[in-house]
C-alpha positions as CSV (number, residue, x, y, z in Angstrom):
1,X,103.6,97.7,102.6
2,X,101.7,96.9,99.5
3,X,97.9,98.0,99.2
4,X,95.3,95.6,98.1
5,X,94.3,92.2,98.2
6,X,97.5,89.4,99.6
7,X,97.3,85.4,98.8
8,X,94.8,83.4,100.5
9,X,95.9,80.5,103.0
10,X,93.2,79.6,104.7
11,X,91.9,75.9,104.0
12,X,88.6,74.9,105.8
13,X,88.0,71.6,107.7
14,X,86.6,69.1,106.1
15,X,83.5,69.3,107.5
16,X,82.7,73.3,108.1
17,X,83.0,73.8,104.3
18,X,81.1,76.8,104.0
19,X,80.4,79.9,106.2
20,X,76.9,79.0,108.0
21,X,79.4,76.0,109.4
22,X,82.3,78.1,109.8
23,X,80.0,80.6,111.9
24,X,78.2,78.6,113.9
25,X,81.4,76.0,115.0
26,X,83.2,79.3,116.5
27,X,79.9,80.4,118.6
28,X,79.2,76.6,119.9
29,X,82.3,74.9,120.3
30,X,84.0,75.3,123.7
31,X,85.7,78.0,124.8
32,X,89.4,78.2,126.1
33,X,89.7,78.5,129.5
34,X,91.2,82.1,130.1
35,X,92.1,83.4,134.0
36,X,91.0,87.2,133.5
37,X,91.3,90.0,135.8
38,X,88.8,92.5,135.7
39,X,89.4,96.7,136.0
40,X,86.7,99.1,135.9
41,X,87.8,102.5,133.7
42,X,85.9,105.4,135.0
43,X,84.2,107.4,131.9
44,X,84.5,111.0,132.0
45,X,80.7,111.4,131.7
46,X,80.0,109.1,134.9
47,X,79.9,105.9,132.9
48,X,82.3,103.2,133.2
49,X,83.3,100.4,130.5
50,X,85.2,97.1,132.3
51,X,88.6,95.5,130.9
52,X,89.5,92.4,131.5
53,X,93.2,91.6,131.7
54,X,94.2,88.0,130.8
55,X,96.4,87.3,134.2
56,X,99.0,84.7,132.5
57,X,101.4,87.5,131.4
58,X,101.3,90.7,133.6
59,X,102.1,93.8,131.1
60,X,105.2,94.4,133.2
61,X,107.0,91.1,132.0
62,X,105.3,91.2,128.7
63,X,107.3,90.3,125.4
64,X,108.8,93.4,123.8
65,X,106.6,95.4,126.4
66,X,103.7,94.9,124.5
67,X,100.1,94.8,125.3
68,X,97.5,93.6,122.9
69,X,94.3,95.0,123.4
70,X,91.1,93.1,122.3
71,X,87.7,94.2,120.9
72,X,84.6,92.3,120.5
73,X,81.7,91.7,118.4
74,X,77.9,92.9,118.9
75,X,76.4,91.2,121.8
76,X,79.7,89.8,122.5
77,X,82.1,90.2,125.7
78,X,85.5,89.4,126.9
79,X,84.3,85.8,127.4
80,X,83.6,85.6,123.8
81,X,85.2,82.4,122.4
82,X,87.3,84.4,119.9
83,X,88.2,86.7,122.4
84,X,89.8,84.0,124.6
85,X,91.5,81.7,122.3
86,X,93.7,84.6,121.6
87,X,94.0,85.7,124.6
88,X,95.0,82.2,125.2
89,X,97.8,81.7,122.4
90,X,99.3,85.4,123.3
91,X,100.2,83.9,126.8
92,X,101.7,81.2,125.7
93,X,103.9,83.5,123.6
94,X,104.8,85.5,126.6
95,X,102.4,88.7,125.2
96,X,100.4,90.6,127.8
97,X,96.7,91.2,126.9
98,X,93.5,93.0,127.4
99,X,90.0,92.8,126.3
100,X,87.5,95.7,126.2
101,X,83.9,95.6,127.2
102,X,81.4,97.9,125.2
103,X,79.0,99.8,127.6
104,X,76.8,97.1,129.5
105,X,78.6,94.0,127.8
106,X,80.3,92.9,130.9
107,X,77.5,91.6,133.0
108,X,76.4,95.2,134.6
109,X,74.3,97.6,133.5
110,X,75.9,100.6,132.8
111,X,74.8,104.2,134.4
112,X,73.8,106.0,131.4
113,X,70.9,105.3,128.9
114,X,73.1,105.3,125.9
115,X,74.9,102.0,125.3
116,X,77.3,101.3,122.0
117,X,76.9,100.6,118.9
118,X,79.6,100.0,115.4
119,X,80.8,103.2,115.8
120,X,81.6,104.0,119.5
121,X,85.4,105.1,118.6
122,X,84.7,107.7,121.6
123,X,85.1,105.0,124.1
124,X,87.6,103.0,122.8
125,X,90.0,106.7,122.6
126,X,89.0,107.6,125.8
127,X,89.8,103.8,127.5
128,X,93.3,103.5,125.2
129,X,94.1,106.9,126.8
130,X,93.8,106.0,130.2
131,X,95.0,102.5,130.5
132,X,98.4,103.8,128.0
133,X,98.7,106.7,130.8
134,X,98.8,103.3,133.2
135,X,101.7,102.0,131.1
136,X,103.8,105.0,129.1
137,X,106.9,102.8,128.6
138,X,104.3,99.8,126.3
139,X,103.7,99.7,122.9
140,X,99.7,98.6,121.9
141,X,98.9,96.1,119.1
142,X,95.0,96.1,118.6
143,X,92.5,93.3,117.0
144,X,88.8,93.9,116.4
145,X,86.4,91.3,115.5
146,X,83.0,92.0,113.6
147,X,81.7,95.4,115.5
148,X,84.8,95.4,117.2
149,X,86.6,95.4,114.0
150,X,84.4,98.4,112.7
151,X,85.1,100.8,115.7
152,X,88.6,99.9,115.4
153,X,89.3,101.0,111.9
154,X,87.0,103.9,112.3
155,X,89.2,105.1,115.3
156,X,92.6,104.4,113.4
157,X,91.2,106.3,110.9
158,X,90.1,109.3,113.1
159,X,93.6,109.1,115.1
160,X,95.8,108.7,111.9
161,X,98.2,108.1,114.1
162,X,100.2,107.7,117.6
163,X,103.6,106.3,118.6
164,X,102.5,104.0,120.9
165,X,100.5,102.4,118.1
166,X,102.3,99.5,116.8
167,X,99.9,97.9,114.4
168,X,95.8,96.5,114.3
169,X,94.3,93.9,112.9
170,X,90.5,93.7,111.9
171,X,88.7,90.7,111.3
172,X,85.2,90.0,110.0
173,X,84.5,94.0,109.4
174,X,81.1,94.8,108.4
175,X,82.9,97.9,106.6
176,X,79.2,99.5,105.0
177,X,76.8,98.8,107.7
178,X,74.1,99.5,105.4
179,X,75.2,96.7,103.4
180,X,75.2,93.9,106.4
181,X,72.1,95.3,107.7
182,X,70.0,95.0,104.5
183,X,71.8,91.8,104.1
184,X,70.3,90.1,107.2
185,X,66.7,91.4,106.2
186,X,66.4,88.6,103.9
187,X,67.4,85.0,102.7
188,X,69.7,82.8,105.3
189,X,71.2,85.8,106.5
190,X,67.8,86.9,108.1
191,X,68.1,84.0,110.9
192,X,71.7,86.3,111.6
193,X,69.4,89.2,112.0
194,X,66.6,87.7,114.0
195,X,68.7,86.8,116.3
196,X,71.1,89.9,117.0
197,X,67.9,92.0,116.9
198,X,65.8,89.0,119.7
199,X,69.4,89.6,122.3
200,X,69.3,93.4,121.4
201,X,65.9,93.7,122.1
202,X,65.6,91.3,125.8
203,X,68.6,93.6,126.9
204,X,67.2,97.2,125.6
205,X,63.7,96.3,128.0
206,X,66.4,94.4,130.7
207,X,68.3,98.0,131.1
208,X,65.1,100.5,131.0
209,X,63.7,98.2,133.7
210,X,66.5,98.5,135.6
211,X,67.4,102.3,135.0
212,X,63.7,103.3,136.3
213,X,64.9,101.4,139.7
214,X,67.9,103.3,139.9
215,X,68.2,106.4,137.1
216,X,64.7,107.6,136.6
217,X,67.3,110.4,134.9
218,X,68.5,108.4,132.5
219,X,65.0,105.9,131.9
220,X,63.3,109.1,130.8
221,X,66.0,109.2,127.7
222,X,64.8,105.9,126.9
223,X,60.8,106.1,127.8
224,X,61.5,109.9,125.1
225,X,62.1,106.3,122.2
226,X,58.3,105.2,122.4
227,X,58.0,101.6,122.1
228,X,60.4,98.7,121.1
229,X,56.9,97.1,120.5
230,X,57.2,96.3,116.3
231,X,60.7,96.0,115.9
232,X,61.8,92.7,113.8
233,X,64.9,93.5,112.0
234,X,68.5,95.1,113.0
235,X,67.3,97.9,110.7
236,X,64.5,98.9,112.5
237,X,66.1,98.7,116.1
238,X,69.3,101.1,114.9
239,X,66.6,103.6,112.9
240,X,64.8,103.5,116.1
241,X,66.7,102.9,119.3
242,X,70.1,103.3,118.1
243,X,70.1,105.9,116.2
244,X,68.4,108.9,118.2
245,X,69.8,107.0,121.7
246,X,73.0,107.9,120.1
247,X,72.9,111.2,118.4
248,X,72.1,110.1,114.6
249,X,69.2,111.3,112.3
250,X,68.2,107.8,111.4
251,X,69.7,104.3,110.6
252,X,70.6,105.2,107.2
253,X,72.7,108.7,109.3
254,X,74.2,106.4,111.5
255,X,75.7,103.7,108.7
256,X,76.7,106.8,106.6
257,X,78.3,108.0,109.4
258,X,79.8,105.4,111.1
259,X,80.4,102.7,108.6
260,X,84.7,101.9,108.1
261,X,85.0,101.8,105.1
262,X,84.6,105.7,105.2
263,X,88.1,105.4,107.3
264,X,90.4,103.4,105.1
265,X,92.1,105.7,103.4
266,X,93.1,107.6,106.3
267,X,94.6,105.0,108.9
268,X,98.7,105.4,108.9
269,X,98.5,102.5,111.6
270,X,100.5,99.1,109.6
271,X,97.2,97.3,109.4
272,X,96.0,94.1,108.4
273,X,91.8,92.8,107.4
274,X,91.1,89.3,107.6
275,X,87.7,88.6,105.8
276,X,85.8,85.8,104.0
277,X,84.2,86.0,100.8
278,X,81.7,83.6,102.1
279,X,80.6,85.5,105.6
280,X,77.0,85.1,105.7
281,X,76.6,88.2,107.4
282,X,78.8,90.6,105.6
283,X,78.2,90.4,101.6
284,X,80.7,90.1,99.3
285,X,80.0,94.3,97.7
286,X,80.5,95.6,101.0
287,X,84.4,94.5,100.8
288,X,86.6,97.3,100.3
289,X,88.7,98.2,97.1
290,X,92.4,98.7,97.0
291,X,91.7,102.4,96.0
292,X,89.4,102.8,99.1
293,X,92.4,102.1,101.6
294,X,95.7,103.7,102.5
295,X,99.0,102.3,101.8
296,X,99.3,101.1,105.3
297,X,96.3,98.7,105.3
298,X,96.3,95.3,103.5
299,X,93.3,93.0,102.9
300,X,93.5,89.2,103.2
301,X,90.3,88.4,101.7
302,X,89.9,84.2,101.5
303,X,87.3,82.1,99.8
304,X,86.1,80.4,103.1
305,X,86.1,80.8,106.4
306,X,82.7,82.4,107.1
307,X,82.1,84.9,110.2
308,X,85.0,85.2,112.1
309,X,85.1,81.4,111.7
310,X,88.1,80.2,110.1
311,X,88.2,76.4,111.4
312,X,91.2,74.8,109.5
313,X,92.0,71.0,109.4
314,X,95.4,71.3,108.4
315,X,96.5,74.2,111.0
316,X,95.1,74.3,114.6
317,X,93.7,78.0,115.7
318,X,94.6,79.6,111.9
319,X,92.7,82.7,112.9
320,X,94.9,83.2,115.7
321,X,97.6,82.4,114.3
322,X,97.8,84.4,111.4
323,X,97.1,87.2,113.5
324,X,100.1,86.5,115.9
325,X,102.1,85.8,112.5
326,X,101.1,89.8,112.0
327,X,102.3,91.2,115.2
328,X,105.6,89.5,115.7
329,X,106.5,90.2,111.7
């Protein structure tokens, strides 16, 4: 595969022409209507994280024996609208399917006081591990959108790679997190950032509530923060909620740390990025170089198509099907 940059396809509608539009038509417009069934994997440090299996194509009657395993974005879920529209065109093409919930994204609280964050590639090995012990004789093709996207490629990166691996594709990465984050501290982008940091904040008081009920354990962990009282900006709630909840020095530790585009160059996985030059979340620098990524990634970078958006005129569900395009080639 060649590294770098290949041709750009996409086309907006007509009347999303630029990324706020783009954005914003993917999170409102109706979802697809997705039968899931839901299994609960048990965590090895008496946590739990819930998949949700699309129910159309069982993984034993699955195409090629092939299970496609789905990430989402922050404050997102496996009822995301991205999230089910492919689910949605992968069982109409016969292709089993599976969409990860971070830590307390699927409607529970979750046991422990830490949650997840862009860089939770912990979870995701420990899940993959246990549902491919479920199914030894499949082969997994992954897709990560946003946050998603970011722990994906970090965990490629950190596996290099496994046989059962067939290929990944990330869309929407925010690949420097210190980028995206002082992105949405100012202009447009800030209304991005008010509102992540608004849902981050009602669930982060929702959960230590709830774990003083139940884990007075685990609430002390959180009470040890101080208060959420002041915080206004993603920045502030990683530097300090998400950082020491997690382990890291500070925000800045955490970005340094965590950020994919620290990963690139060492995934072996056949890998494809799908990004916008016009997401209004994720600037333009923060885009990764040719010389930043390993021969087995390739970067479609288009003009349009804003934040995991990607609303064409001319082809219905492009997004979708560019990515199923990628997994059958």
């Amino acid at each position: 595969m060649t590294t770098g940059t290949i041709g750009n396809d996409f086309l907006p509608a007509w009347w999303l022409p630029e990324g706020h539009s783009q954005t914003l038509w993917r999170k409102l417009s109706p979802s697809k209507v997705v039968e899931q069934k839901r299994q609960r994997i048990e965590l090895d440090d008496g946590d739990y994280i819930d998949i949700d299996w699309a129910t159309a194509v069982k993984p034993e009657s699955s195409e090629n024996k092939l299970i496609v395993f789905l990430l989402h974005g922050l404050c997102g879920c496996s009822s995301s609208s991205y999230i089910l529209a492919m689910q949605s065109l992968l069982a109409e093409n016969d292709i089993a399917s599976v969409a990860m919930n971070f830590r307390g994204c699927s409607g529970e609280m979750n046991r422990l006081a830490r949650a997840y964050h862009s860089g939770v590639s912990e979870d995701l090995e420990e899940v993959f591990i246990k549902v491919s012990k479920q199914y030894p004789a499949h082969d997994f093709i992954f897709i990560g959108y946003s946050l998603g996207a970011n722990v994906l490629l970090k965990w490629l990166g950190e596996i290099e790679s496994r046989p059962n691996v067939q290929k990944a594709i990330a869309v929407s990465t925010p690949f420097s997190l210190e980028y995206c984050s002082r992105s949405m501290l100012k202009g447009v982008s800030q209304i991005y950032g008010q509102y992540f940091v608004r849902r981050l904040l009602k669930d982060f008081q929702a959960k230590q509530k709830h774990l003083q009920q139940v884990r007075p354990d685990q609430a002390k962990h959180i009470a040890e923060l101080g208060t959420a009282a002041g915080i206004n900006s993603i920045w502030e709630f990683d530097d300090k909620i998400t950082a020491p909840l997690h382990g890291f020095l500070s925000a800045q530790d955490y970005y340094e740390k965590c950020s994919s585009s620290s990963f690139l160059k060492s995934i072996a996985t056949d890998t494809l990025l799908i990004q916008s030059r016009n997401d209004p979340l994720i600037p333009i620098k923060s885009i990764p170089t040719a010389q930043m990524m390993s021969s087995s990634v390739q970067l479609q970078l288009t003009h349009k198509g804003g934040h995991v958006g990607f609303i064409s005129s001319s082809q219905k569900n492009w997004l979708e099907q560019r990515i199923l395009d990628f997994l059958k080639s």
